[in-house]
N, C-alpha and C positions, 0 to 999 in steps of 0.2 A: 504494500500500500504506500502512495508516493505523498499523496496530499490531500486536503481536506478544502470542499468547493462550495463556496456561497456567491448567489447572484450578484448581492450588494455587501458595502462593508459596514453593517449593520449588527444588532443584536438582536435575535427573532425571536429569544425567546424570555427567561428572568435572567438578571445578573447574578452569579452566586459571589458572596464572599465569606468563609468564614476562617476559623483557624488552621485548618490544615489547607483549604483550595483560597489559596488568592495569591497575587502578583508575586509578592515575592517567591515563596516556593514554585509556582512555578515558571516564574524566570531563572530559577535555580537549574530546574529540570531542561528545560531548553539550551542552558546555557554552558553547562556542564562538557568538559574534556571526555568524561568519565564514560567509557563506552557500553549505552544504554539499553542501543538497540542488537547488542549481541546478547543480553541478560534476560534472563527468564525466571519468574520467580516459581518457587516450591509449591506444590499443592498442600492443604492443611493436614492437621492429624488422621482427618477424614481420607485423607485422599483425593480431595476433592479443592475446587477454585471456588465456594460457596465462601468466601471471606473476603479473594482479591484477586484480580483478574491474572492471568498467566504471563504477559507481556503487554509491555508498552512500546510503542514508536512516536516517533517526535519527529513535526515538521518544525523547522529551524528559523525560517525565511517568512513573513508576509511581503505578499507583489499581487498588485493589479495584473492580468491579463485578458488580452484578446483573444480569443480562441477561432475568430472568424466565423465560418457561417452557425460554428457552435453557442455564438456567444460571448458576454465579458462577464468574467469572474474575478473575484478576490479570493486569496488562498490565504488562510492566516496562520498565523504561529498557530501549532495545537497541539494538543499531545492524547493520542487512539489508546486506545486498552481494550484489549480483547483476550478470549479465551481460547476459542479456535483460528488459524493459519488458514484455510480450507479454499479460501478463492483468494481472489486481488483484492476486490472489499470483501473480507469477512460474512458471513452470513450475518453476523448479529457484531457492532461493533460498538463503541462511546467512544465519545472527544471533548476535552475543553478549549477548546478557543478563546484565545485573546483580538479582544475588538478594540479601538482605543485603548482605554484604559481598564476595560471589565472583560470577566470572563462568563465563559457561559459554557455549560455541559447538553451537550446533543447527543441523540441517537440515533443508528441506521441499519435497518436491514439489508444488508447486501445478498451476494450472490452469483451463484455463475454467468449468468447474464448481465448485470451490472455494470455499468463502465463511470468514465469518471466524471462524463458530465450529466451523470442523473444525479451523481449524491449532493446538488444542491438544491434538488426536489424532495432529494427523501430525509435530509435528519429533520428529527423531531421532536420537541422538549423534555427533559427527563425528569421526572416527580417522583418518583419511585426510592423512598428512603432507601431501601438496602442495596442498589446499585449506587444510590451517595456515596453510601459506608463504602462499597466495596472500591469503591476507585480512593476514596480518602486513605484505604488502607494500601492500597497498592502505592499512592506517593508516598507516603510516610516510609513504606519499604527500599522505595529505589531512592528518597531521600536521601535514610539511614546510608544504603550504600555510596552515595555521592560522599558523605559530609568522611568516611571511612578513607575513599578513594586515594590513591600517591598516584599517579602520573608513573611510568618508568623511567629511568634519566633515559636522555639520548645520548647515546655515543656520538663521542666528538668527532666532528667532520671533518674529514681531509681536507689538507688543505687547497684549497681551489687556484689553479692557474689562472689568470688575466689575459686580457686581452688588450693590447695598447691601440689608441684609436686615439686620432688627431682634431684638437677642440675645436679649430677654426672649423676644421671639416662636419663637423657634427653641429656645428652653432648654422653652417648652412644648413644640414640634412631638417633642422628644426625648422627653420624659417619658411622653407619651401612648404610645407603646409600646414605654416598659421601658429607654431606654436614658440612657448617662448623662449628665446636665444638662452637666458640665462641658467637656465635647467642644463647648460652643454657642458660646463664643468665639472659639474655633480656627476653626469653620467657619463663620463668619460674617466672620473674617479671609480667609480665602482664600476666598470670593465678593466680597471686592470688590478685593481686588488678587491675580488669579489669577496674572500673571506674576511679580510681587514676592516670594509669598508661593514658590511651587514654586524660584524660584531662593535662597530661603534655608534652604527645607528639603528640600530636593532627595533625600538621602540615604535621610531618614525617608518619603517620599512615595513613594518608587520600590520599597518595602520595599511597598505598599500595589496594586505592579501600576502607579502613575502616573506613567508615564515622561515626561510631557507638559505643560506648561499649559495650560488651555481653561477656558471660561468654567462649564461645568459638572464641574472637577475637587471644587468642596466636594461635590456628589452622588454624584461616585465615594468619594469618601473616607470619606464619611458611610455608604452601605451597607455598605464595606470593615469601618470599625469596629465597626458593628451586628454582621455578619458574623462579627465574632472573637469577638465576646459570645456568639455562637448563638443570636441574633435575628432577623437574616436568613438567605438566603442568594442566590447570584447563578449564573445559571446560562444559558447559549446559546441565543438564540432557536431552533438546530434540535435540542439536546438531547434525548435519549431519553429513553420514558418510564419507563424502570427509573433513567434518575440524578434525574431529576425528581423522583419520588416518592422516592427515597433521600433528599436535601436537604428534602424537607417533612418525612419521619419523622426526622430530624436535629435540623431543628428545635425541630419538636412534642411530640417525646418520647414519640409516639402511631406503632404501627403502621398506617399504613394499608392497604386492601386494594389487591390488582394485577391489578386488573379488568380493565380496556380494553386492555391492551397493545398486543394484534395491532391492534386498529384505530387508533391512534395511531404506525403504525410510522413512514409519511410527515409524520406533523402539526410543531403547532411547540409549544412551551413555552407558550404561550398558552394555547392549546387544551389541551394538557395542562394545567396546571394549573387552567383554567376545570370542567373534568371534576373533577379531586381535590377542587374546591375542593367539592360537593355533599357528600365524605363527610366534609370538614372543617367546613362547619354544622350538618350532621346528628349528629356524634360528637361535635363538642366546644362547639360553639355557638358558635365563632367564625370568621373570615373570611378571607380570603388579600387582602390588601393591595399593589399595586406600587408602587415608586416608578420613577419615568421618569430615568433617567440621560442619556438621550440617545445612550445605546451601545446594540449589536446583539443585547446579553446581559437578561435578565429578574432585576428583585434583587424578590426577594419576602419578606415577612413574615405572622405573625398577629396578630390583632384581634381581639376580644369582637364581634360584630354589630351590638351597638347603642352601640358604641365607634367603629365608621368613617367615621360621619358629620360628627362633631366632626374626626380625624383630618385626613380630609380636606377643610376648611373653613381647619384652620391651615395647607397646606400651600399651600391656595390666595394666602392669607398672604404666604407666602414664595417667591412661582410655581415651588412645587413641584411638578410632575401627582402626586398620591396618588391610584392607580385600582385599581379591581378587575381581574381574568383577562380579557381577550376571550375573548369565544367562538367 
């Protein structure tokens, strides 16, 4: 089960709050290192899960989305508990949702037939005293083991080579589309001493998603930053193509159309955006540009068309890959 789907970003039904379900615990429960969704709790003395539900899963993320001909949804933080595994929604499942600032516990019958955009038809208020208890005692449980939890240390990381790359050179690769020159030292620091540099700014890095040192951290950081500008954006090689196209019209400041949908339902981000990109020459006269991170994720930006070929000359430069969509 991936996530939990309401039409609007509302609360449908009563807010609960009391000493074991409200914000804090669980923003504890969300928020936690502590690996949750591999734990499964114990049946009682009975043998049985008549006390507290068998497992929980946690969505982590609230996001608006488009889902195209399906609809727009809000998916919010929540956290499922259920007893049986048996389909993709559960036959019988609970959730608490975070709205704003309140929570609220729903229910849903799932099922083999089921898919993901019914379940914002089907949860339905929960009153039922001993399904309270029983989910109050299942936090209290995964609680207890949160507050238990050490982290394992991580072994310390080799040391990382560098990579030297030339400021002037990169203060242009910046400039060329839109972003700011002074970002070109920093990133040209941390391409040649990636380990040095991430254990002195550790704080400010991990703010950016880079929990890590690696030889292409300045190319994560460098799209990161474009990214806050609203220059680029960065998105999952299997991404949909309603968030896809949402992050290009983010961009661009341009609607585009929602053509292709259905046939892009299995594709990848590539493909998708190799498709966008035709109504992005055609409307705006400019280009979808990638840069190669070396991660599983697509950071894409725009370009004037006869601006990409210089782009990607300087980037060659700095063995940047600056590439257009696959197809």
């Amino acid at each position: 089960m991936a996530r939990i789907y309401y039409k609007e970003e509302k609360i449908y039904g009563q807010p609960i709050e009391n000493a074991i379900i409200n914000l804090k615990n669980f923003s504890v429960l969300i928020e936690t290192p502590a690996p949750l969704s591999s734990m499964m709790l114990a049946p009682n003395e009975s043998g049985n899960y008549s006390d507290w539900f068998r497992e929980m899963q946690r969505c982590t993320r609230a996001q608006h989305w488009d889902a195209g001909k399906e609809g727009h949804f809000y998916l919010p933080k929540a956290l499922i508990f259920f007893d049986r595994n048996d389909y993709v929604f559960p036959s019988q499942f609970y959730f608490i949702a975070q709205i704003d600032e309140q929570l609220e516990i729903r229910s849903v019958k799932g099922g083999e037939n089921v898919e993901w955009f019914h379940i914002s038809d089907l949860h339905q208020s929960v009153d039922d005293e001993s399904i309270i208890r029983k989910i109050e005692n299942s936090m209290l449980s995964f609680l207890e083991f949160v507050k238990e939890y050490k982290a394992p240390e991580k072994p310390k990381a080799p040391r990382i080579e560098g990579v030297r790359l030339n400021v002037e050179t990169m203060k242009k690769f910046i400039f060329q589309f839109g972003g700011n020159e002074h970002h070109a030292q920093q990133i040209v620091e941390m391409a040649g001493t990636p380990s040095d540099y991430f254990e002195a700014n550790k704080e400010r890095l991990i703010k950016h998603q880079i929990l890590d040192p690696s030889k292409n951290m300045y190319l994560l950081y460098l799209v990161s930053m474009l990214a806050e500008n609203g220059i680029m954006a960065t998105v999952d090689w299997k991404e949909e193509y309603s968030n896809v196209l949402f992050a290009l019209n983010k961009i661009s400041g341009f609607e585009f159309e929602n053509v292709d949908s259905d046939k892009y339902k299995r594709s990848t981000a590539g493909k998708i955006l190799s498709q966008l990109n035709r109504q992005v020459e055609k409307k705006l006269n400019k280009t979808i540009f990638c840069i190669d991170t070396g991660s599983d994720s697509y950071s894409f930006g725009l370009i004037e068309k006869n601006r990409f070929k210089a782009l990607k000359k300087t980037g060659k430069e700095l063995q940047i890959n600056v590439h257009q969509p696959k197809k």
